[in-house]
C-alpha positions in Angstrom: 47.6 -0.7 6.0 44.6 -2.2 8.0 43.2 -5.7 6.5 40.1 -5.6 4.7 37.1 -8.0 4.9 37.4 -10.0 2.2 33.6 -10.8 2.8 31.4 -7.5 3.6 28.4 -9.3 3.0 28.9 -11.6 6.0 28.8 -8.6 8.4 25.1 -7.8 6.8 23.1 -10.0 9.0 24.4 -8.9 12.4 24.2 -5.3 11.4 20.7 -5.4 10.4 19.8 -7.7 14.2 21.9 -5.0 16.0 19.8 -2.5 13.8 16.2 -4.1 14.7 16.8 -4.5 18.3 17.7 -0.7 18.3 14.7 0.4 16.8 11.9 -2.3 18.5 10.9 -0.2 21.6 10.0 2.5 19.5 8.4 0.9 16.9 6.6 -0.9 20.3 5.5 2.6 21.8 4.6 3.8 18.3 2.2 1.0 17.6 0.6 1.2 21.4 0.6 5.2 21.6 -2.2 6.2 23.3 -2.5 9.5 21.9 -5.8 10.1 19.1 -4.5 10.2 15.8 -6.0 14.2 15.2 -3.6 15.4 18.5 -0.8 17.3 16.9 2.0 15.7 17.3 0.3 12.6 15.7 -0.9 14.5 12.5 2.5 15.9 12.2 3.6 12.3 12.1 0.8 11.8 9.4 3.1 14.3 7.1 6.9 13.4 7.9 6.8 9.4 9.3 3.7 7.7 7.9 4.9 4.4 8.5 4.8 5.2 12.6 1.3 6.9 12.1 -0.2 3.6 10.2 1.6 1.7 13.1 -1.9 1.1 14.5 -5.0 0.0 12.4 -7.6 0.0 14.9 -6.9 3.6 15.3 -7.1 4.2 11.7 -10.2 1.9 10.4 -12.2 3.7 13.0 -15.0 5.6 10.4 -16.0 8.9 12.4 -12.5 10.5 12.2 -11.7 9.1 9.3 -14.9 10.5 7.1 -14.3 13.9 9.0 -11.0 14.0 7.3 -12.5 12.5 3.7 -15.2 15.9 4.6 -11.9 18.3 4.7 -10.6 16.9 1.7 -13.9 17.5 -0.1 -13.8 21.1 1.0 -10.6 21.7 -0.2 -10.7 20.1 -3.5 -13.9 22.1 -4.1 -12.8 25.2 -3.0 -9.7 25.0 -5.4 -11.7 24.1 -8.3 -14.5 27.5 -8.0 -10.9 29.3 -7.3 -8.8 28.2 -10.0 -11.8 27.3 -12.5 -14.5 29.6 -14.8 -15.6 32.5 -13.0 -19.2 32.3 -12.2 -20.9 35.5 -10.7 -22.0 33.8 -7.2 -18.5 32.5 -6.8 -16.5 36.4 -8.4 -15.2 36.8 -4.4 -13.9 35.1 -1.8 -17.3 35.0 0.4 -19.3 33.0 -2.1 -16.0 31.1 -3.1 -16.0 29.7 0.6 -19.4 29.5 1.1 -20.4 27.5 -1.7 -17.3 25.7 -2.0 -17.5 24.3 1.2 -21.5 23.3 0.9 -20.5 21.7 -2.2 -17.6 20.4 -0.7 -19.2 18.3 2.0 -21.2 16.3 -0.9 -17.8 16.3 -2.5 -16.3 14.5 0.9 -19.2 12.0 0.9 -19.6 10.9 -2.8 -16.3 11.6 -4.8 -13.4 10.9 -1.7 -15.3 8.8 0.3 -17.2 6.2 -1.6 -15.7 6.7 -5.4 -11.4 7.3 -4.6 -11.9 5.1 -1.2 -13.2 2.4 -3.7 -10.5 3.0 -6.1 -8.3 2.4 -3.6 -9.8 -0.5 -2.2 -9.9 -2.0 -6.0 -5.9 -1.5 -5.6 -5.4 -3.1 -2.5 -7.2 -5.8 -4.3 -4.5 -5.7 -7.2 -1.8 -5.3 -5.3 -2.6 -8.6 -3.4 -4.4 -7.7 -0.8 -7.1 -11.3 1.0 -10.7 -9.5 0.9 -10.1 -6.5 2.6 -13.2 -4.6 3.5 -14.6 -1.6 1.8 -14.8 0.7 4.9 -10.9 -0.3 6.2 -10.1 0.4 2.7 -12.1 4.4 2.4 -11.1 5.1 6.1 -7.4 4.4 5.2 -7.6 6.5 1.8 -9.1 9.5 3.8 -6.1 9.7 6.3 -4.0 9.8 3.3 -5.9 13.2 2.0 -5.3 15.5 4.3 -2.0 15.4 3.6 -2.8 17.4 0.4 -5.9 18.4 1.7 -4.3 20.3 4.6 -1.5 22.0 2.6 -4.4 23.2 0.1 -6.2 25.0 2.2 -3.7 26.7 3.5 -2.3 27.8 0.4 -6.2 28.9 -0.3 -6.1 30.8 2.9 -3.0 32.7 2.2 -4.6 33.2 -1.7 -8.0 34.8 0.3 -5.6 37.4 2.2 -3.3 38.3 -1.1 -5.8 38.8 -3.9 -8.7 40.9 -3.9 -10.4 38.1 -5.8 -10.0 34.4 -6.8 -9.2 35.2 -10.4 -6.6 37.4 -9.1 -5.0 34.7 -7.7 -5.5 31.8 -10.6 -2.9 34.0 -13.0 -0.5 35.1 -10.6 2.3 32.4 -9.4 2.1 31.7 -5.7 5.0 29.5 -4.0 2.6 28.6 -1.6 0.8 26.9 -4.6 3.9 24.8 -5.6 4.1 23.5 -1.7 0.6 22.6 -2.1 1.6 20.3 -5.2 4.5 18.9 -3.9 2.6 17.7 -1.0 0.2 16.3 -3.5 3.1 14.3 -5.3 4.4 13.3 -1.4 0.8 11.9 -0.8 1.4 9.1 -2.9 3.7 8.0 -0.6 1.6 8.1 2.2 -0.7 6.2 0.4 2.0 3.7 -0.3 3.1 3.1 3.5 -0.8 3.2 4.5 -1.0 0.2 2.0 1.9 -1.7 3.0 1.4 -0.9 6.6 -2.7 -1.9 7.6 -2.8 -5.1 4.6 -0.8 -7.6 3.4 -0.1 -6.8 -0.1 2.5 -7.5 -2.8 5.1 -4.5 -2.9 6.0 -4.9 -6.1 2.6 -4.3 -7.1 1.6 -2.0 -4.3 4.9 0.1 -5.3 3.0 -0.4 -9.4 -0.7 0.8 -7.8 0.0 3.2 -4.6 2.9 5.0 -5.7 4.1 4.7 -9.6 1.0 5.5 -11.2 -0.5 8.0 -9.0 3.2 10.6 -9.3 2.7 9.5 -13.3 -0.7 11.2 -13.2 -0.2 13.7 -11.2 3.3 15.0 -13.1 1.6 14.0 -16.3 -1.8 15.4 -16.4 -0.7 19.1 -15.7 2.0 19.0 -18.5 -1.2 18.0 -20.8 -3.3 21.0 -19.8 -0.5 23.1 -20.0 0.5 22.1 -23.8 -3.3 22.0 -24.4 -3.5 26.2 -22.7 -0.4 26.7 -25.1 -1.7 25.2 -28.3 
Protein backbone atom coordinates (compact mmCIF):
# COMPACT_ATOMS: atom_id res chain seq x y z
CA UNK A 1 0.00 0.00 0.00
CA UNK A 2 1.75 3.37 -1.09
CA UNK A 3 2.31 5.94 1.99
CA UNK A 4 0.16 8.78 2.25
CA UNK A 5 1.08 12.49 2.94
CA UNK A 6 0.24 12.88 6.20
CA UNK A 7 0.31 16.74 5.28
CA UNK A 8 -1.52 17.57 1.81
CA UNK A 9 -1.66 21.05 2.57
CA UNK A 10 2.18 21.41 2.44
CA UNK A 11 2.14 20.41 -1.23
CA UNK A 12 -0.40 23.55 -1.82
CA UNK A 13 2.12 26.17 -2.27
CA UNK A 14 4.42 24.58 -4.85
CA UNK A 15 1.43 23.51 -6.81
CA UNK A 16 -0.09 26.77 -7.07
CA UNK A 17 3.91 28.46 -8.15
CA UNK A 18 4.19 25.47 -10.70
CA UNK A 19 0.49 26.49 -11.59
CA UNK A 20 1.36 30.49 -12.08
CA UNK A 21 4.45 30.06 -13.93
CA UNK A 22 2.42 27.77 -16.40
CA UNK A 23 -0.11 30.21 -17.01
CA UNK A 24 2.17 33.74 -17.05
CA UNK A 25 3.02 33.96 -20.78
CA UNK A 26 -0.40 33.76 -21.64
CA UNK A 27 -1.81 35.88 -19.27
CA UNK A 28 1.44 38.22 -20.65
CA UNK A 29 0.24 37.90 -24.35
CA UNK A 30 -3.34 38.40 -23.25
CA UNK A 31 -2.76 41.63 -21.53
CA UNK A 32 -0.33 42.98 -24.51
CA UNK A 33 -2.57 41.50 -27.50
CA UNK A 34 -2.56 43.76 -30.04
CA UNK A 35 -5.69 42.88 -31.60
CA UNK A 36 -8.96 45.76 -31.15
CA UNK A 37 -11.25 44.44 -28.77
CA UNK A 38 -14.42 44.38 -31.69
CA UNK A 39 -12.06 41.79 -33.95
CA UNK A 40 -13.79 38.41 -33.52
CA UNK A 41 -11.84 36.38 -31.79
CA UNK A 42 -11.62 39.13 -29.00
CA UNK A 43 -15.51 39.61 -28.64
CA UNK A 44 -15.82 35.90 -28.56
CA UNK A 45 -13.43 36.16 -25.52
CA UNK A 46 -15.87 38.95 -24.27
CA UNK A 47 -18.57 35.89 -23.93
CA UNK A 48 -16.52 32.77 -22.73
CA UNK A 49 -13.14 34.29 -20.85
CA UNK A 50 -13.84 37.82 -19.56
CA UNK A 51 -11.17 37.92 -17.31
CA UNK A 52 -8.54 37.69 -20.57
CA UNK A 53 -10.73 40.33 -22.36
CA UNK A 54 -10.54 42.87 -19.28
CA UNK A 55 -6.76 41.95 -19.25
CA UNK A 56 -6.14 45.37 -20.77
CA UNK A 57 -7.85 48.69 -19.48
CA UNK A 58 -6.52 51.13 -21.82
CA UNK A 59 -8.27 49.14 -24.46
CA UNK A 60 -11.37 49.11 -22.62
CA UNK A 61 -11.71 52.79 -21.04
CA UNK A 62 -11.32 54.01 -24.50
CA UNK A 63 -15.04 55.98 -25.02
CA UNK A 64 -15.75 55.69 -28.92
CA UNK A 65 -16.03 51.80 -28.89
CA UNK A 66 -17.29 51.63 -25.86
CA UNK A 67 -20.48 54.09 -26.29
CA UNK A 68 -20.94 52.28 -29.74
CA UNK A 69 -21.57 49.13 -27.81
CA UNK A 70 -23.78 51.12 -24.87
CA UNK A 71 -25.71 52.40 -28.58
CA UNK A 72 -26.36 48.43 -29.48
CA UNK A 73 -27.45 47.70 -26.20
CA UNK A 74 -30.01 50.58 -26.33
CA UNK A 75 -31.25 49.17 -29.61
CA UNK A 76 -31.76 45.97 -28.33
CA UNK A 77 -33.37 46.73 -25.16
CA UNK A 78 -35.85 48.90 -27.05
CA UNK A 79 -36.53 46.76 -29.61
CA UNK A 80 -37.58 43.98 -27.09
CA UNK A 81 -39.66 46.18 -25.13
CA UNK A 82 -42.16 47.48 -28.58
CA UNK A 83 -41.84 43.57 -29.27
CA UNK A 84 -42.80 41.97 -26.11
CA UNK A 85 -44.85 45.16 -24.74
CA UNK A 86 -48.66 46.81 -25.71
CA UNK A 87 -49.22 46.72 -29.14
CA UNK A 88 -49.34 50.22 -30.56
CA UNK A 89 -50.51 50.57 -34.26
CA UNK A 90 -47.09 52.25 -35.66
CA UNK A 91 -45.20 49.38 -34.00
CA UNK A 92 -48.30 46.16 -35.15
CA UNK A 93 -45.18 44.82 -37.68
CA UNK A 94 -41.79 44.18 -37.78
CA UNK A 95 -40.91 47.40 -40.06
CA UNK A 96 -42.07 49.97 -37.62
CA UNK A 97 -40.89 47.61 -34.68
CA UNK A 98 -37.29 48.07 -36.04
CA UNK A 99 -37.54 51.37 -37.23
CA UNK A 100 -38.76 53.03 -34.33
CA UNK A 101 -37.16 50.75 -31.96
CA UNK A 102 -33.89 51.47 -33.02
CA UNK A 103 -34.46 55.57 -33.29
CA UNK A 104 -35.69 55.21 -29.84
CA UNK A 105 -33.03 52.95 -29.10
CA UNK A 106 -30.08 55.28 -29.83
CA UNK A 107 -31.58 57.79 -27.08
CA UNK A 108 -32.01 54.73 -25.06
CA UNK A 109 -27.97 53.91 -25.57
CA UNK A 110 -27.19 57.55 -24.59
CA UNK A 111 -29.41 58.33 -21.59
CA UNK A 112 -30.57 55.00 -19.83
CA UNK A 113 -27.13 52.61 -20.50
CA UNK A 114 -24.77 55.13 -20.80
CA UNK A 115 -25.13 57.83 -18.31
CA UNK A 116 -28.00 56.29 -15.76
CA UNK A 117 -26.68 52.01 -15.53
CA UNK A 118 -22.96 53.26 -16.28
CA UNK A 119 -23.54 55.52 -13.08
CA UNK A 120 -25.10 52.76 -11.24
CA UNK A 121 -22.32 50.94 -11.83
CA UNK A 122 -19.80 53.43 -11.04
CA UNK A 123 -21.83 53.98 -7.61
CA UNK A 124 -20.89 50.15 -7.01
CA UNK A 125 -17.46 50.26 -7.78
CA UNK A 126 -17.64 52.88 -5.19
CA UNK A 127 -19.29 50.41 -2.65
CA UNK A 128 -17.40 47.74 -3.41
CA UNK A 129 -14.17 49.62 -2.45
CA UNK A 130 -13.15 51.01 -5.34
CA UNK A 131 -10.27 54.85 -4.68
CA UNK A 132 -12.24 57.52 -6.95
CA UNK A 133 -12.57 55.85 -9.96
CA UNK A 134 -13.78 57.99 -12.78
CA UNK A 135 -17.24 58.24 -14.24
CA UNK A 136 -16.29 57.63 -17.86
CA UNK A 137 -13.77 54.33 -16.87
CA UNK A 138 -16.68 53.32 -14.97
CA UNK A 139 -19.79 53.72 -18.11
CA UNK A 140 -17.16 52.55 -20.74
CA UNK A 141 -16.53 49.35 -18.58
CA UNK A 142 -20.49 48.74 -18.01
CA UNK A 143 -21.05 49.06 -21.82
CA UNK A 144 -18.61 46.17 -22.71
CA UNK A 145 -20.46 44.15 -20.29
CA UNK A 146 -23.94 44.78 -22.37
CA UNK A 147 -23.39 43.30 -25.36
CA UNK A 148 -23.11 40.30 -23.88
CA UNK A 149 -26.98 40.30 -23.51
CA UNK A 150 -27.28 42.79 -25.84
CA UNK A 151 -25.87 40.65 -28.72
CA UNK A 152 -27.77 37.43 -27.82
CA UNK A 153 -31.06 39.68 -27.83
CA UNK A 154 -30.94 40.71 -31.01
CA UNK A 155 -30.33 37.76 -32.37
CA UNK A 156 -33.02 36.10 -30.75
CA UNK A 157 -35.15 39.32 -32.21
CA UNK A 158 -33.88 38.52 -35.52
CA UNK A 159 -34.82 34.91 -35.58
CA UNK A 160 -38.46 36.24 -33.94
CA UNK A 161 -38.70 38.82 -37.31
CA UNK A 162 -38.25 35.56 -39.69
CA UNK A 163 -40.78 33.14 -37.55
CA UNK A 164 -43.76 35.31 -36.82
CA UNK A 165 -45.74 37.18 -39.09
CA UNK A 166 -45.86 39.89 -36.38
CA UNK A 167 -44.37 40.84 -32.99
CA UNK A 168 -47.37 39.80 -31.00
CA UNK A 169 -47.06 36.56 -32.66
CA UNK A 170 -44.10 36.01 -31.18
CA UNK A 171 -44.67 37.63 -27.39
CA UNK A 172 -47.20 34.35 -26.63
CA UNK A 173 -45.45 31.73 -28.27
CA UNK A 174 -42.27 30.10 -26.34
CA UNK A 175 -39.10 30.49 -28.32
CA UNK A 176 -35.81 28.66 -27.06
CA UNK A 177 -33.95 31.20 -28.69
CA UNK A 178 -35.65 33.47 -26.01
CA UNK A 179 -34.39 31.41 -23.00
CA UNK A 180 -30.63 31.68 -24.56
CA UNK A 181 -31.20 35.26 -24.58
CA UNK A 182 -32.00 35.16 -20.69
CA UNK A 183 -29.43 33.05 -19.69
CA UNK A 184 -26.91 35.15 -21.29
CA UNK A 185 -28.57 37.95 -19.41
CA UNK A 186 -28.09 35.95 -15.99
CA UNK A 187 -24.22 35.08 -17.39
CA UNK A 188 -23.70 38.96 -17.73
CA UNK A 189 -23.52 39.49 -14.31
CA UNK A 190 -20.56 37.74 -14.38
CA UNK A 191 -18.93 39.57 -16.83
CA UNK A 192 -19.75 42.44 -14.93
CA UNK A 193 -18.12 40.88 -11.89
CA UNK A 194 -14.65 40.07 -13.62
CA UNK A 195 -14.85 43.67 -15.47
CA UNK A 196 -14.95 44.92 -11.80
CA UNK A 197 -12.42 42.94 -10.25
CA UNK A 198 -10.20 43.03 -13.31
CA UNK A 199 -9.84 47.24 -14.41
CA UNK A 200 -10.19 48.53 -10.18
CA UNK A 201 -9.16 47.60 -7.04
CA UNK A 202 -12.15 46.71 -5.20
CA UNK A 203 -13.25 44.51 -2.23
CA UNK A 204 -14.51 40.99 -3.57
CA UNK A 205 -16.43 40.28 -0.99
CA UNK A 206 -18.41 43.25 -1.75
CA UNK A 207 -17.86 43.33 -5.38
CA UNK A 208 -19.17 39.52 -5.33
CA UNK A 209 -22.41 41.41 -2.88
CA UNK A 210 -22.77 44.46 -5.77
CA UNK A 211 -21.60 42.89 -9.37
CA UNK A 212 -22.89 39.51 -9.11
CA UNK A 213 -25.38 38.60 -6.12
CA UNK A 214 -27.78 41.19 -6.49
CA UNK A 215 -27.99 41.64 -10.10
CA UNK A 216 -28.86 37.23 -10.66
CA UNK A 217 -31.35 38.10 -7.47
CA UNK A 218 -33.16 40.65 -9.74
CA UNK A 219 -32.98 39.31 -12.67
CA UNK A 220 -34.43 35.61 -11.35
CA UNK A 221 -36.63 37.53 -9.03
CA UNK A 222 -38.35 40.14 -11.00
CA UNK A 223 -39.83 37.84 -13.71
CA UNK A 224 -41.23 35.34 -11.14
CA UNK A 225 -43.18 38.65 -9.78
CA UNK A 226 -44.69 39.58 -13.16
CA UNK A 227 -45.42 36.16 -13.73
CA UNK A 228 -47.51 35.63 -10.31
CA UNK A 229 -48.84 39.19 -10.92
CA UNK A 230 -50.09 37.82 -15.06
CA UNK A 231 -51.50 34.75 -12.96
CA UNK A 232 -53.31 36.53 -10.28
Amino acid sequence: MSEQNPEPGLDRAPRRDLIAGMTAPLETWERNDPRPLYHPERMFQLFVRPRAYFQDPHKVRRGPYAFLLALVAGIAWTVERLALGPRAPITSGWPGTWMWGSLVGLGVGVIVIWFLRGFWWHLRLRWSGASRPRVGESQAAFAHTTFVWALPTLVALGLDTFTFAAPGDSAAATRMWSLLAYCALLWSCYVSYRAARSLFQINRRASRLWFLYLPLAVYLITPLILAYLGWS
